[in-house]
C-alpha positions as MATLAB code, in Angstrom:
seq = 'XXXXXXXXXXXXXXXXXXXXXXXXXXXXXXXXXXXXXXXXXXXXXXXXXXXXXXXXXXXXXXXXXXXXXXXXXXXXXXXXXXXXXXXXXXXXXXXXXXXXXXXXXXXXXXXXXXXXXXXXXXXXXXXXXXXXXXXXXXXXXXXXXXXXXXXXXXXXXXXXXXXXXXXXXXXXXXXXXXXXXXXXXXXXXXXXXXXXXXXXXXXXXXXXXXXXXXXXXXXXXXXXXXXXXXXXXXXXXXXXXXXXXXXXXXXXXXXXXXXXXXXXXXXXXXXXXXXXXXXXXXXXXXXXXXXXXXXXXXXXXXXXXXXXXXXXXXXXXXXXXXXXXXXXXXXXXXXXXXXXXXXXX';
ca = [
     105.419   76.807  101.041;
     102.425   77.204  103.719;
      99.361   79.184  102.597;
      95.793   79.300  105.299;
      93.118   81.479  104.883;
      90.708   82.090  107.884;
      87.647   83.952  107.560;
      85.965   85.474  111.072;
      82.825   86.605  112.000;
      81.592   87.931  115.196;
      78.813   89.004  116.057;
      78.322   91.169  119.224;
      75.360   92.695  120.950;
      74.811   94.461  124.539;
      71.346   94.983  125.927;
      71.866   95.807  130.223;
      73.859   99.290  129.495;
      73.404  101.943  131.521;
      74.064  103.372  134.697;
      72.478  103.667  138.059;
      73.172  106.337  141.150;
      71.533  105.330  144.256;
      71.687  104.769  148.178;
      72.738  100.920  148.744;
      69.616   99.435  150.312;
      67.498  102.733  149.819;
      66.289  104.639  146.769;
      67.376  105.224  143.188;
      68.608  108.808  142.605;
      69.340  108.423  138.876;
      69.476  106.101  136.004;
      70.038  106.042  132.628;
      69.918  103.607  129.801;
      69.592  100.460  128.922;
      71.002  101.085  125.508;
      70.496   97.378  123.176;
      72.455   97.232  120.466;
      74.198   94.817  118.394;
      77.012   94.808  115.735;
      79.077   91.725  113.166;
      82.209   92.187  112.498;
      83.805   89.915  109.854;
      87.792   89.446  108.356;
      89.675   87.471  106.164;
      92.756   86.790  107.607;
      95.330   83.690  106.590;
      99.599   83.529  106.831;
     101.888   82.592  103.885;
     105.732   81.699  104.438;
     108.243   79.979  102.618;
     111.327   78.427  103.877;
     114.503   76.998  102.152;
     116.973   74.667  103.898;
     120.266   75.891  102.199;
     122.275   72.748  103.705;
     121.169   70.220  106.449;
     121.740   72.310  108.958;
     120.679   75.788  108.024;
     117.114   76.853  106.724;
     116.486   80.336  105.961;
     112.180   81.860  105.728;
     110.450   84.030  105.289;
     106.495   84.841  106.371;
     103.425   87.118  106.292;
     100.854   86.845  108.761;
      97.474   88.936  109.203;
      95.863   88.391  113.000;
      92.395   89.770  113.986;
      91.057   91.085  117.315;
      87.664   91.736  117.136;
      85.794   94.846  118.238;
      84.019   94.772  121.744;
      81.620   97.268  123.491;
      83.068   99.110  126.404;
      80.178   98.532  128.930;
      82.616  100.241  131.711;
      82.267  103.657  129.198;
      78.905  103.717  130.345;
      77.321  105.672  133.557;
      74.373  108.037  134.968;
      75.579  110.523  132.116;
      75.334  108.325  129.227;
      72.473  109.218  126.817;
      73.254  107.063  124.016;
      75.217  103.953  122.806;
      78.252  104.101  123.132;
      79.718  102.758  120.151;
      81.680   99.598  119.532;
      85.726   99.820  119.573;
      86.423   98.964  116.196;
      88.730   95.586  115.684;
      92.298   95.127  115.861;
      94.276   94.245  112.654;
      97.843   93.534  112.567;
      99.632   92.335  109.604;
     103.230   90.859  110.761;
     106.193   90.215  108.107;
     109.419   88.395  109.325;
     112.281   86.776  108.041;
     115.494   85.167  109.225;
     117.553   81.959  109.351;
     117.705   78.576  111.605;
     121.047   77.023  111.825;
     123.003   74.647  113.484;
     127.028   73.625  113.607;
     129.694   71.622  115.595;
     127.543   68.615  115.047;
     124.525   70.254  116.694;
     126.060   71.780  119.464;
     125.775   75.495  118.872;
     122.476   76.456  117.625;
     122.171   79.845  116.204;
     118.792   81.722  114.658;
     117.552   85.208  114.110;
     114.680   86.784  112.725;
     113.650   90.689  111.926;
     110.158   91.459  111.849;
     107.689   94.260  111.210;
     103.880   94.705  112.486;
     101.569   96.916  110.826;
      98.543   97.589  113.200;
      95.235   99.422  112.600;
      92.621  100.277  115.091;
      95.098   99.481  118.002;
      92.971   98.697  120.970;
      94.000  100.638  124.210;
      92.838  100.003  127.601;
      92.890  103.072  129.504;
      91.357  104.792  132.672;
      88.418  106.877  132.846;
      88.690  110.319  133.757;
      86.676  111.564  136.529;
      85.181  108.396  137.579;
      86.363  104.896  138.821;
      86.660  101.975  136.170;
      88.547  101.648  132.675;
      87.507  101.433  129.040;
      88.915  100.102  126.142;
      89.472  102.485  122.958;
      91.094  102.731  119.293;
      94.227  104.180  119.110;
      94.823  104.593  115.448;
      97.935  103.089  113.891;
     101.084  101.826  115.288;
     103.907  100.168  113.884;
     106.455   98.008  115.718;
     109.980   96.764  114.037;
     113.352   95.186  115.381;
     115.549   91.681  115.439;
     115.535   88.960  117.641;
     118.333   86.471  118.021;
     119.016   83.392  120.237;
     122.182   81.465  120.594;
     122.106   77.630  122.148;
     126.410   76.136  123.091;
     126.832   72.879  124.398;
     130.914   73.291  124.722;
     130.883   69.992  127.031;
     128.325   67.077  127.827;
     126.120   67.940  130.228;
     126.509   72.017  130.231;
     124.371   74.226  128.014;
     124.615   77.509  127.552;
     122.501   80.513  125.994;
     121.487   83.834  125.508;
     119.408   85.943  123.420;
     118.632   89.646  122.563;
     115.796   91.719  121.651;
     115.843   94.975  120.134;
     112.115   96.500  119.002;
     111.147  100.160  118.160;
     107.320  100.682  118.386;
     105.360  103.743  118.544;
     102.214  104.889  117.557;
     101.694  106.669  113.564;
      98.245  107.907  114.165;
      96.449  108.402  117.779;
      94.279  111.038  117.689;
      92.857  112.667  120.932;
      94.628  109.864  123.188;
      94.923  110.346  126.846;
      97.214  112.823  128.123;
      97.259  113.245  132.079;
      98.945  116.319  133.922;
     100.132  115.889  137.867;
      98.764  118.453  139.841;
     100.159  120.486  143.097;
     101.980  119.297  145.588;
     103.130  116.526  142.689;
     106.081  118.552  140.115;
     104.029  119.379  136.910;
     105.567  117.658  133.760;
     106.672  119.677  130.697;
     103.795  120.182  128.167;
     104.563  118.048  126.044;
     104.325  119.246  122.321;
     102.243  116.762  120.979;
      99.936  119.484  122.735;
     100.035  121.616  120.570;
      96.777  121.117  119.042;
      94.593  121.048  122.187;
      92.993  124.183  122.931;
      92.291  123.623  126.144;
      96.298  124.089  126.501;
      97.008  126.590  123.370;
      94.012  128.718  123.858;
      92.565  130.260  119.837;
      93.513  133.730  121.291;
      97.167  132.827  121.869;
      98.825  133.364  125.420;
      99.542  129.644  125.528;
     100.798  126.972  127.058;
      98.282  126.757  130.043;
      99.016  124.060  132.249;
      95.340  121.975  132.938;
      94.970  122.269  136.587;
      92.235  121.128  138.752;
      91.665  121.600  142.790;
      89.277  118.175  142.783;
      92.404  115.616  141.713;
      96.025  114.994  141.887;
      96.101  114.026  138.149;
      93.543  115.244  135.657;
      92.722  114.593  131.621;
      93.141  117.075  128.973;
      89.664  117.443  127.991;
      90.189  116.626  124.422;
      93.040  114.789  124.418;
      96.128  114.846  122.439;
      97.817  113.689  119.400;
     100.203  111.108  120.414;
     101.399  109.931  116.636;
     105.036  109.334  118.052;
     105.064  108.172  121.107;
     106.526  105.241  121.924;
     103.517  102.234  122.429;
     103.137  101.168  126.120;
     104.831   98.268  127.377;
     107.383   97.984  124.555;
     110.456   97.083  125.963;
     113.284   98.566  123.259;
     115.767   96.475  124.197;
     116.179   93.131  126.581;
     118.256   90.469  126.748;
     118.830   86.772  128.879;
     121.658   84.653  129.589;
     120.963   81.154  131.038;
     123.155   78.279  132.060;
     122.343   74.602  133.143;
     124.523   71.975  133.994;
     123.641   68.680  134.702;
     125.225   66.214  137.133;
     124.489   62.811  136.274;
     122.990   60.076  139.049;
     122.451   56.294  139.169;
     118.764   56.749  139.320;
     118.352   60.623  137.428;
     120.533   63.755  137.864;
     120.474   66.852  139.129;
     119.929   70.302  137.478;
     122.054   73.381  138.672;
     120.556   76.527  136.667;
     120.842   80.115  136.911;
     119.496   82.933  134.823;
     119.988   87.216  134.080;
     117.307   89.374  132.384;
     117.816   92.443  131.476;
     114.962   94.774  130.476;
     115.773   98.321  129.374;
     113.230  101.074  130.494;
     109.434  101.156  128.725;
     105.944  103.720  129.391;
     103.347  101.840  130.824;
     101.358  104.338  129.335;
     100.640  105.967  125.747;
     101.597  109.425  126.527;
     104.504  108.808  127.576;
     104.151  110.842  131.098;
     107.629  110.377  133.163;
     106.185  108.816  136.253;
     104.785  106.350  133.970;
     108.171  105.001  132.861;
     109.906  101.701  134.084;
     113.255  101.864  133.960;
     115.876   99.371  133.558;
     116.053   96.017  135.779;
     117.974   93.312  135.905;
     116.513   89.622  137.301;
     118.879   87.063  138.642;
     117.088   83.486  139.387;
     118.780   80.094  140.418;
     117.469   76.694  141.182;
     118.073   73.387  141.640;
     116.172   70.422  140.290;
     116.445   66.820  141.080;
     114.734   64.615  138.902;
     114.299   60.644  138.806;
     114.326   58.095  136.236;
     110.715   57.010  137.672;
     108.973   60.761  136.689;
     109.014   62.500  139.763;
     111.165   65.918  140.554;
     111.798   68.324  143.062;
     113.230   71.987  142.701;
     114.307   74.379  145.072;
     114.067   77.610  143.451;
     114.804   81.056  143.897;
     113.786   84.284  141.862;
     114.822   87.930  141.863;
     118.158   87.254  143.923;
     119.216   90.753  143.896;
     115.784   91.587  145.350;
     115.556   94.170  142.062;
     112.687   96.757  142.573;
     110.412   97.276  139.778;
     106.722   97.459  139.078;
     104.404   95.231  137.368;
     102.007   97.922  136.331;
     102.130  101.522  136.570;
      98.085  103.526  135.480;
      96.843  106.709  135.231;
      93.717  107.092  137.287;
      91.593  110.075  136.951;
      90.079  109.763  140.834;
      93.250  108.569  142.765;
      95.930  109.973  140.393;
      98.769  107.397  138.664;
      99.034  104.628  140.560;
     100.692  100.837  140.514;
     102.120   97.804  141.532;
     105.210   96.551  143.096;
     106.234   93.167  141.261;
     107.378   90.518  143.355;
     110.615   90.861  145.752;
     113.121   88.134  146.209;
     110.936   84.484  146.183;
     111.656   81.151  146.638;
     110.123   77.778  147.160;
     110.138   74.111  146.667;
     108.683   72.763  143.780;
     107.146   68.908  143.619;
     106.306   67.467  140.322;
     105.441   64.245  138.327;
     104.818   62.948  134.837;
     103.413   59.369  133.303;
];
């Protein structure tokens, strides 16, 4: 049995808020703020799990976590317009349950383990774009609940070869996200369908009826529903539903060391990099193939000649809606390789 408790307090204050318009070297045309303030925030938080080893070799457990994130003030929410404080994002609570099993056979050879888990979070913090201006901020996003299985699985059939794999399969979306950031492409970029999360948004189903109205907006190529939406449903951002690795590594023994020959697949199925789910916000599948080989002394020193991405797969490492220069992001890295020189004492 394992019991801790941790209690947390935070205390946070801003005092040089504001925003300022002016000619660089030359006058001030407008200014607002500063805007002092200062907040505590305070949580007991602590993990309790059990474990039982039902034979020398296999151990089965169970847990219950709580984590904390503490609230933070936004200063990037703040410019020329702002009038007031803008208040702080409220913390980040997560409470995580998991169990599974640890186990081991053919005299310690094949290793195999697997756990399920579920996270419970409230006041999920979001990091999103602002709309209209340069710059980000950082916002609640309600509730959101993530749940799936993980399992790995180690084989040693012969000395000196290893084998192993896992898998990952997670379903997380988001149970309550009012007025969350919903962005619409605009002319000549193809519109996507209103989605009907929508629905709620008069700015899209107008009181009087006559609805859907697409938001459009000569001044942008991608523009915010003023309001918002209700994304309770969506899938969360960056949740990969399902991904999965196979490595090998044999070893050819030397006088002085040996020499490691690995290689490696990922496969990660398609995520939103984004909470509303838009379609040119959506990674799809990829597959990585990486190789190396590793020489490495009996004296502490190595060298590895490495190579990633083989296949020269073409995916991004983020993808962000932007309210000035529409949805933008970033190619992740092409085919790489390199020599790698290392010690240890």
């Amino acid at each position: 049995l394992t019991l801790g408790l941790r209690y947390t307090s935070d205390k946070r204050s801003i005092g040089e808020n504001g925003g300022e318009l002016g000619v660089r070297g030359g006058p001030q045309l407008g200014a607002s703020g500063p805007f002092p303030d200062s907040t505590r925030f305070s949580k007991l938080t602590g993990r309790f799990s059990v474990d039982y080893k039902v034979a020398p070799d296999a151990m089965i457990y169970a847990a219950f976590n709580r984590g904390f994130k503490s609230g933070v003030y936004s200063t990037s929410s703040y410019n020329v317009q702002a009038r007031a404080v803008v208040p702080a994002v409220k913390p980040e609570t997560i409470d995580a349950f998991s169990a599974g099993f640890k186990s081991e056979f053919l005299d310690h050879r094949l290793r195999f383990n697997a756990e399920a888990f579920l996270y419970k979070i409230k006041n999920i913090q979001v990091q999103n774009n602002l709309a209209g201006q340069p710059g980000t901020e950082i916002r609640n996003g309600g509730k959101a609940e993530g749940k799936g299985i993980e399992a790995e699985l180690t084989f040693q059939p012969v000395e000196n070869f290893t084998l192993s794999g896992s898998v990952s399969i997670v379903d997380g979306e988001y149970k309550e996200f009012l007025n969350g950031p919903t962005y619409f492409p605009q002319a000549p970029n193809p519109p996507r369908p209103i989605p009907d999360f929508c629905a709620g948004n008069p700015a899209i189903y107008p009181p009087g009826g006559g609805g859907p109205v697409y938001p459009t907006s000569g001044a942008a190529s991608l523009i915010a529903v003023p309001g918002g939406c209700n994304l309770a449903g969506n899938d969360m951002l960056q949740v990969i539903p399902f991904s999965s690795n196979l490595n090998a590594v044999y070893t050819i023994p030397l006088g002085n060391g040996g020499i490691d020959l690995a290689a490696s697949w990922l496969h990660n199925g398609s995520y939103y990099f984004e909470p509303d789910n838009a379609f040119h916000t959506k990674q799809k599948a990829v597959d990585l193939v990486n190789a190396s080989v590793t020489w490495k002394s009996d004296a502490g020193f190595s060298l590895r000649f490495w190579a990633q991405n083989l296949t020269k797969a073409k995916y991004y490492s983020y993808i962000a809606h932007s309210g000035t220069s529409g949805t933008k992001g970033a190619p992740a890295a092409p085919r790489t390789y390199g020599v790698t020189i290392g010690g240890h004492f």
